[in-house]
VEXDREN-2710 file (C-alpha; in Angstrom, 1 decimal):
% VEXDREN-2710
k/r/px/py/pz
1/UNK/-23.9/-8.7/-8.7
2/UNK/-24.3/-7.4/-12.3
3/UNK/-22.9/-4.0/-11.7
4/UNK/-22.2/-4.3/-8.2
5/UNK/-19.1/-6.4/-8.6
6/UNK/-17.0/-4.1/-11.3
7/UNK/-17.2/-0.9/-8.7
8/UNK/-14.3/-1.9/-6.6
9/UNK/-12.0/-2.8/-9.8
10/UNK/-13.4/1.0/-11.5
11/UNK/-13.1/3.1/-8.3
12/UNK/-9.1/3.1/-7.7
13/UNK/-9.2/5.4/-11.4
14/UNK/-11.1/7.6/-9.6
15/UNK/-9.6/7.3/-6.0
16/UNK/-6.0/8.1/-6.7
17/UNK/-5.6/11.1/-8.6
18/UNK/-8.0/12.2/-5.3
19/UNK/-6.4/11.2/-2.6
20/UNK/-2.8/12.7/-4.4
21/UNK/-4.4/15.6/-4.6
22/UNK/-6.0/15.7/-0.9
23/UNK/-2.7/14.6/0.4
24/UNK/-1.1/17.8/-1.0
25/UNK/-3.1/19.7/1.2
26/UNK/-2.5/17.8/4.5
27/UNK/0.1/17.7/6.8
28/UNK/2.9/15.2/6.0
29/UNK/2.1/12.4/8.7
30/UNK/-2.0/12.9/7.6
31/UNK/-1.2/12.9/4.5
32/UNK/1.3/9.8/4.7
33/UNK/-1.3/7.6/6.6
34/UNK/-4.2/8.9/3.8
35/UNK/-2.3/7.4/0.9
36/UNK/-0.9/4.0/2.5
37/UNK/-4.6/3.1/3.9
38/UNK/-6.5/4.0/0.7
39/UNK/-3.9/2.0/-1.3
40/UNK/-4.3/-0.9/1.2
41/UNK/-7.8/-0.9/1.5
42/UNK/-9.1/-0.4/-2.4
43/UNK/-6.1/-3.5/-2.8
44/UNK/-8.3/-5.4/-0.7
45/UNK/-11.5/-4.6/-2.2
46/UNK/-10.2/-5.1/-5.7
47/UNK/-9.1/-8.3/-4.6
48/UNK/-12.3/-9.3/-3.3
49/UNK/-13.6/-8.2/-6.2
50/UNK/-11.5/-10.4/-8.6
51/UNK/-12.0/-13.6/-6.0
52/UNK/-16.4/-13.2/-6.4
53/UNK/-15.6/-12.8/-10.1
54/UNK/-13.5/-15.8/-10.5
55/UNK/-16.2/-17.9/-8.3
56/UNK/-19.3/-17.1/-10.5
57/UNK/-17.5/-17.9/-13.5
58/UNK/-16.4/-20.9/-12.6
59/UNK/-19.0/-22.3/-10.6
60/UNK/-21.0/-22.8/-14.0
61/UNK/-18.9/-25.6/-14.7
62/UNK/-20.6/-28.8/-13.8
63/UNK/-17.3/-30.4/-12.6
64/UNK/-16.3/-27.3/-10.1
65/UNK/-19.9/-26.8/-8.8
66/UNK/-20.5/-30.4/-8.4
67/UNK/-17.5/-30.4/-6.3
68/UNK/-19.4/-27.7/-3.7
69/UNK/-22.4/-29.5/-4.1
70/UNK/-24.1/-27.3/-5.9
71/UNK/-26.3/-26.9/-9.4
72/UNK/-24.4/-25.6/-12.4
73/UNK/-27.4/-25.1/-14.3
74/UNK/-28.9/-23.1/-11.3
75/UNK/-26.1/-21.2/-10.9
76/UNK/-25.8/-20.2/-14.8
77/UNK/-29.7/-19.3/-14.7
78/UNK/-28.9/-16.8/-11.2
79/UNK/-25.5/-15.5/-12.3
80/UNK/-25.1/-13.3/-15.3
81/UNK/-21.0/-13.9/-15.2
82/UNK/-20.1/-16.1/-17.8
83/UNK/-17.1/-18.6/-17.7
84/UNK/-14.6/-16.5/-20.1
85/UNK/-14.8/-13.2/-17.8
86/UNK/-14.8/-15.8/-14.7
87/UNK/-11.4/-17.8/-16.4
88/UNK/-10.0/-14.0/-16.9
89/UNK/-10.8/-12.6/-13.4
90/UNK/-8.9/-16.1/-12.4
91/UNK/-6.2/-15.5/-14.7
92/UNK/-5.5/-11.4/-13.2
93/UNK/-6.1/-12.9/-9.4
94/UNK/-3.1/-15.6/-9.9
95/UNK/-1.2/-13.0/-11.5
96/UNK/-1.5/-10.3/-8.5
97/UNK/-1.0/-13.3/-6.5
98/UNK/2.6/-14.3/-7.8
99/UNK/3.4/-10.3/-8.3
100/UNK/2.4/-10.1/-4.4
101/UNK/4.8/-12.8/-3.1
102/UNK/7.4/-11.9/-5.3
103/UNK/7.5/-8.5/-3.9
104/UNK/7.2/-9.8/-0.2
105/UNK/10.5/-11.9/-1.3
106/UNK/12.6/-8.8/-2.7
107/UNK/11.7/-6.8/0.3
108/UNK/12.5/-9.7/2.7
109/UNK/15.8/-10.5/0.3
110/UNK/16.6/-7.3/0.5
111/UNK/16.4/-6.6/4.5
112/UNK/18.6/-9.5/5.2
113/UNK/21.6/-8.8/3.0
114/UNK/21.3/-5.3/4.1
115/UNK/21.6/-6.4/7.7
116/UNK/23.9/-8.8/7.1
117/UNK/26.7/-5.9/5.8
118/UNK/25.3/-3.3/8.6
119/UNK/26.3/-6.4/11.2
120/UNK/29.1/-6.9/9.4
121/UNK/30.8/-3.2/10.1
122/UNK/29.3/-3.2/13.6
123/UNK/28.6/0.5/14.9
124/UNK/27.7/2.2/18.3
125/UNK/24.2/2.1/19.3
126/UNK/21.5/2.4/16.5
127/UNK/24.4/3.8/14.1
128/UNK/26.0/2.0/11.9
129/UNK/28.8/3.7/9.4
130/UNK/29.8/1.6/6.3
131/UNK/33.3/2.1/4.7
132/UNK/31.4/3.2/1.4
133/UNK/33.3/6.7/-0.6
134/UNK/29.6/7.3/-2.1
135/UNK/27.3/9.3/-0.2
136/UNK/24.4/7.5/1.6
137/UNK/22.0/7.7/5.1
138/UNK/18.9/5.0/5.6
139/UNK/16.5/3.9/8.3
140/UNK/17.2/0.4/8.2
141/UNK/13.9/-1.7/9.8
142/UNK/14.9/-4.6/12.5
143/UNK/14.2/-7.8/11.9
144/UNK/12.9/-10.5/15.3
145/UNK/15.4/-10.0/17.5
146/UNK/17.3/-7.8/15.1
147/UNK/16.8/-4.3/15.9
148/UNK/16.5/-1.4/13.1
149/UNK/19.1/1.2/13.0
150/UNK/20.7/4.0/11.4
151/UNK/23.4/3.5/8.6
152/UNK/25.7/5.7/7.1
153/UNK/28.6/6.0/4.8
154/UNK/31.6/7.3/5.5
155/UNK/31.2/9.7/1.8
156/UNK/28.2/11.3/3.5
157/UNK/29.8/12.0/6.6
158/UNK/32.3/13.4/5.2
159/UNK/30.5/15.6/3.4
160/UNK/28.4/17.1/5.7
161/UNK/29.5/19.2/9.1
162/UNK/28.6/18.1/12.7
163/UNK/25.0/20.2/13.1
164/UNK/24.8/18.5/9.9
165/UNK/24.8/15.4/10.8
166/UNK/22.5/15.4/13.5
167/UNK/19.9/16.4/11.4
168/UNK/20.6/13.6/9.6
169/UNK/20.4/11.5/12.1
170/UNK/17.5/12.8/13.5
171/UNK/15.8/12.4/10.4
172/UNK/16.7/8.8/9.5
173/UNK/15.6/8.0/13.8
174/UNK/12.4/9.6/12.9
175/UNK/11.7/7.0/9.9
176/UNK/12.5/4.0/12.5
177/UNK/10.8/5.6/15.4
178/UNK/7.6/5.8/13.3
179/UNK/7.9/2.8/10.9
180/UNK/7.8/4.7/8.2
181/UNK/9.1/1.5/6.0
182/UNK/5.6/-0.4/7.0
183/UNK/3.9/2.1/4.9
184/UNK/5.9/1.8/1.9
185/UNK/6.0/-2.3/2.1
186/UNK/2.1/-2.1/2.5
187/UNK/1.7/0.2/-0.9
188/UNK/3.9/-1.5/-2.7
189/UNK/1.9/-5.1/-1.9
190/UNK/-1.7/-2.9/-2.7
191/UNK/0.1/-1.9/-6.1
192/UNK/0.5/-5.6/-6.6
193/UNK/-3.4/-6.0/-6.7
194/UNK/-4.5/-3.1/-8.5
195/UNK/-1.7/-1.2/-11.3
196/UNK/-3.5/2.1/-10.6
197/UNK/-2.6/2.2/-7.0
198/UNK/1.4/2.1/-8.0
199/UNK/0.7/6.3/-8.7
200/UNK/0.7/6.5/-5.0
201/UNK/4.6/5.2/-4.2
202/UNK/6.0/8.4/-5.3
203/UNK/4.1/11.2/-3.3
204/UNK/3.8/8.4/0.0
205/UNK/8.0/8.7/-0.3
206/UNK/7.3/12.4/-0.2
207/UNK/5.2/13.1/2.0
208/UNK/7.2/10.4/4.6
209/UNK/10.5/11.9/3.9
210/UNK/8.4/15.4/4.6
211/UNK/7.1/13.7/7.8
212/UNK/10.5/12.9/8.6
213/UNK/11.9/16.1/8.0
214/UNK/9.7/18.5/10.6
215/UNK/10.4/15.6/13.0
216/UNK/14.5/16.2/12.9
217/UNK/13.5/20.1/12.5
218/UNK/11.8/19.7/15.6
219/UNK/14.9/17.9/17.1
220/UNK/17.4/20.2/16.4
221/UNK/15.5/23.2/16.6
222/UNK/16.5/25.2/13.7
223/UNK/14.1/24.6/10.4
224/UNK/17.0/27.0/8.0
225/UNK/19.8/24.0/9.4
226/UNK/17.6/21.4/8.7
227/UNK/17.1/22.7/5.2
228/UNK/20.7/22.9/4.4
229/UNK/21.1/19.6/5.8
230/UNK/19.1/18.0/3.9
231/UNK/19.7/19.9/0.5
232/UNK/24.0/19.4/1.1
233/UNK/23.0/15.3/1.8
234/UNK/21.6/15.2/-1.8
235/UNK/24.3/17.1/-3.3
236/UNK/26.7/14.4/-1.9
237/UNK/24.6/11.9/-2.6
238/UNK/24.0/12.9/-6.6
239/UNK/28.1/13.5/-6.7
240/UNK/28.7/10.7/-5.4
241/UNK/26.5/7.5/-5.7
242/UNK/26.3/5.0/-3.1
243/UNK/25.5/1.0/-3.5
244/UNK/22.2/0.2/-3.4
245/UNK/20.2/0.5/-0.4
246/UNK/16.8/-2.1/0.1
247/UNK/13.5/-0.8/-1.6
248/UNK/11.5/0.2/1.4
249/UNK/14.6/2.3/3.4
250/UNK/14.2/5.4/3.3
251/UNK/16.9/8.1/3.0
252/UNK/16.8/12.2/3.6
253/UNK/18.1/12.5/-0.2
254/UNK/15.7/11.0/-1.7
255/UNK/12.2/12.7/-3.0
256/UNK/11.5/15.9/-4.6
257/UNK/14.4/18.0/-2.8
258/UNK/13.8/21.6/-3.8
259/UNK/10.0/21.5/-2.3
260/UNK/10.9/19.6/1.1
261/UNK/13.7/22.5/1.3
262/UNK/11.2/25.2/0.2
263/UNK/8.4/23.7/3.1
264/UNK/11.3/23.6/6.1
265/UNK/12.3/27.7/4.5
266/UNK/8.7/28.7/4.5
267/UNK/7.9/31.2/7.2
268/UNK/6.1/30.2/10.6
269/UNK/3.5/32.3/10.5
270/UNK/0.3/30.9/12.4
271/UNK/-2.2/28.9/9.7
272/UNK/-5.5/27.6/10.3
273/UNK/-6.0/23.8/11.6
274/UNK/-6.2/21.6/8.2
275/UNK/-9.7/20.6/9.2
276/UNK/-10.4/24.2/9.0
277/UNK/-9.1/24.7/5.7
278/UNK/-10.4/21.7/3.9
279/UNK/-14.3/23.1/5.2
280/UNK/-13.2/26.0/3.9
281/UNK/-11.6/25.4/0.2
282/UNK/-14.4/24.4/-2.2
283/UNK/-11.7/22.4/-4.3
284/UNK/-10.2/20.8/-1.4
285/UNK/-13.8/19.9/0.0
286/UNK/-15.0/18.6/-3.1
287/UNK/-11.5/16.4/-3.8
288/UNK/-12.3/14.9/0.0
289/UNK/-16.3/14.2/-0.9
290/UNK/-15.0/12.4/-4.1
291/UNK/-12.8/10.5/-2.3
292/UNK/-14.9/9.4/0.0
293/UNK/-17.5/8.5/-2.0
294/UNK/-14.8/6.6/-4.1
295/UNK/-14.1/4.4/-0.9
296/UNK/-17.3/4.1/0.4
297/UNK/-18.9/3.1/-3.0
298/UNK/-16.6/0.6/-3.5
299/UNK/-16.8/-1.3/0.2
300/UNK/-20.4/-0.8/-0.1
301/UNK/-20.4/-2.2/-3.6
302/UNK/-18.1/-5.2/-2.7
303/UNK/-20.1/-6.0/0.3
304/UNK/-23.3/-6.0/-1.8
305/UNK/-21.6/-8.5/-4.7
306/UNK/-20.6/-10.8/-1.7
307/UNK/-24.5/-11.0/-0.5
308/UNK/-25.4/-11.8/-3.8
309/UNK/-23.2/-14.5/-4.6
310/UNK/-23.6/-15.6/-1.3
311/UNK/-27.2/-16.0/-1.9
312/UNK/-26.9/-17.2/-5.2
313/UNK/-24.6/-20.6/-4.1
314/UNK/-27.1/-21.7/-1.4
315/UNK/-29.6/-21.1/-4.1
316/UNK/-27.8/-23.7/-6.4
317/UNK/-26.4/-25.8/-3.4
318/UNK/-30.5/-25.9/-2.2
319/UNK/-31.3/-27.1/-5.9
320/UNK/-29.1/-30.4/-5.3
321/UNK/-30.5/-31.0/-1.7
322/UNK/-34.4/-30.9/-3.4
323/UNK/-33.3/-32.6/-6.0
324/UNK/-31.6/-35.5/-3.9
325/UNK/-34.6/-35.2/-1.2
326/UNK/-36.7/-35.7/-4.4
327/UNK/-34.7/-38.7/-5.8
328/UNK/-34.9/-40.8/-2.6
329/UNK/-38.3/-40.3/-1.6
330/UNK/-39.4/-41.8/-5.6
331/UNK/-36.6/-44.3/-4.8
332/UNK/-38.4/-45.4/-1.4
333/UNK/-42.0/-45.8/-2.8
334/UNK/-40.4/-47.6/-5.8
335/UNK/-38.6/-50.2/-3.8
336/UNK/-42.1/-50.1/-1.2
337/UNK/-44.2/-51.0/-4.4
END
């Protein structure tokens, strides 16, 4: 557990400029579901991590250990983590602890007031048009027994013609359709746990609003509308500002708008299978292998630290059993005599 331990805290540095950079070279939805499960699962390790780190240190305290029935003095002689890294590694998890449901709060905070002015205004079907003269168009997720839907202001419809619009639509169905908002709720909890994995929010709200995008080209059938669509809805929306919309809905003017325009205005010309290109592209290969390796290291790592400590506590909590077994067996002949 000496070294073992530290890998899963030390591999998000590594991890995250990687899989920003792999995720540049995938498709939109591959590259969407890359970042949210890498930030969720290194969040977990690091977590882990922190929880094993805690539980050594602590555990040499006589009063803690005595408490799990085990040998403090054992478990200082078997341990190397001492009690001011263990009292830290406490100190970061009940941080990350209180970040993590204060976040789940906002978002939940959030999603209700935001549902209770879409209910408010009513609409027809999943559409919902607010009275608002700013420009604005969100996937808004359901709630139990609350279904998600589309809302609007009457600024953006304004703005925009009638093809227009059902791009817009179309794009904003596609985010509910594939819960695109799950993604975004789960990396912003992972951030929570680890500050490195926060670099990932920005290009996951890319590559979703990309993701979204070839879905409502798809729809309409014209990529050069869809463009136009979606540059005009961030016009409006720069001119003129909306109220705020909750942190995890996502809108078609939001992101870096000149290079989802440029991607729905490059030519269709037929392109290898991304599979094919990442075996093909030293660089992107070697960004994939490092990534990898980043993951794989660290669960491997984690799981290793776990063992240890695992084997470490029955070690101790087997010192108090001979130990007791000892006392009452020179207790028995004593009383015998």
């Amino acid at each position: 557990m000496t070294w073992a331990v530290w890998a899963p805290l030390l591999a998000p540095l590594l991890a995250v400029p990687s899989a920003r950079r792999l995720a540049d070279i995938l498709p939109p939805r591959a590259a969407a579901l890359l970042l949210a499960s890498t930030a969720t699962l290194l969040a977990l390790l690091s977590a882990g991590a922190l929880a094993m780190l805690t539980a050594a240190g602590l555990l040499r305290l006589p009063l803690i250990a005595g408490l799990a029935h085990m040998s403090a003095a054992d478990m200082r002689r078997s341990t190397p983590v001492v009690l001011p890294i263990g009292a830290l590694a406490a100190l970061t998890l009940a941080v990350a602890a209180v970040a993590l449901l204060r976040t789940a709060q906002r978002h939940r905070r959030d999603l209700l007031r935001a549902t209770d002015t879409a209910e408010r205004h009513g609409g027809a079907g999943d559409l919902t048009v607010l009275p608002d003269p700013g420009a604005d168009a969100y996937a808004l997720p359901g709630l139990p027994g609350r279904p998600g839907r589309v809302v609007v202001t009457a600024g953006m419809l304004r703005r925009l013609d009638a093809r227009e619009r059902e791009v817009l639509l179309a794009h904003e169905r596609a985010h509910l359709k594939c819960r695109h908002h799950v993604l975004i709720i789960l990396t912003d909890l992972a951030s929570c746990l680890h500050p490195a994995l926060r670099l990932l929010r920005t290009p996951l709200t890319f590559h979703l609003e990309r993701w979204a995008d070839e879905s409502a080209a798809r729809a309409v059938g014209d990529r050069k509308l869809t463009a136009r669509a979606v540059g005009r809805a961030a016009l409006a929306a720069s001119a003129a500002p909306a109220l705020p919309r909750p942190a995890m809905a996502l809108a078609a003017s939001t992101g870096p708008v000149p290079r989802r325009v440029a991607a729905l205005l490059a030519a269709e010309q037929p392109r290898p299978h991304w599979s094919s290109r990442l075996r093909t592209t030293r660089p992107a290969a070697a960004v994939a292998a490092l990534l990898t390796a980043c993951v794989l290291a660290s669960g491997v790592c984690a799981l290793e630290a776990a063992t240890d400590l695992h084997a470490n506590i029955e070690s101790a909590q087997g010192a108090v059993l001979a130990h007791d077994g000892h006392w009452h067996v020179h207790h028995d002949e004593h009383f015998t005599a």
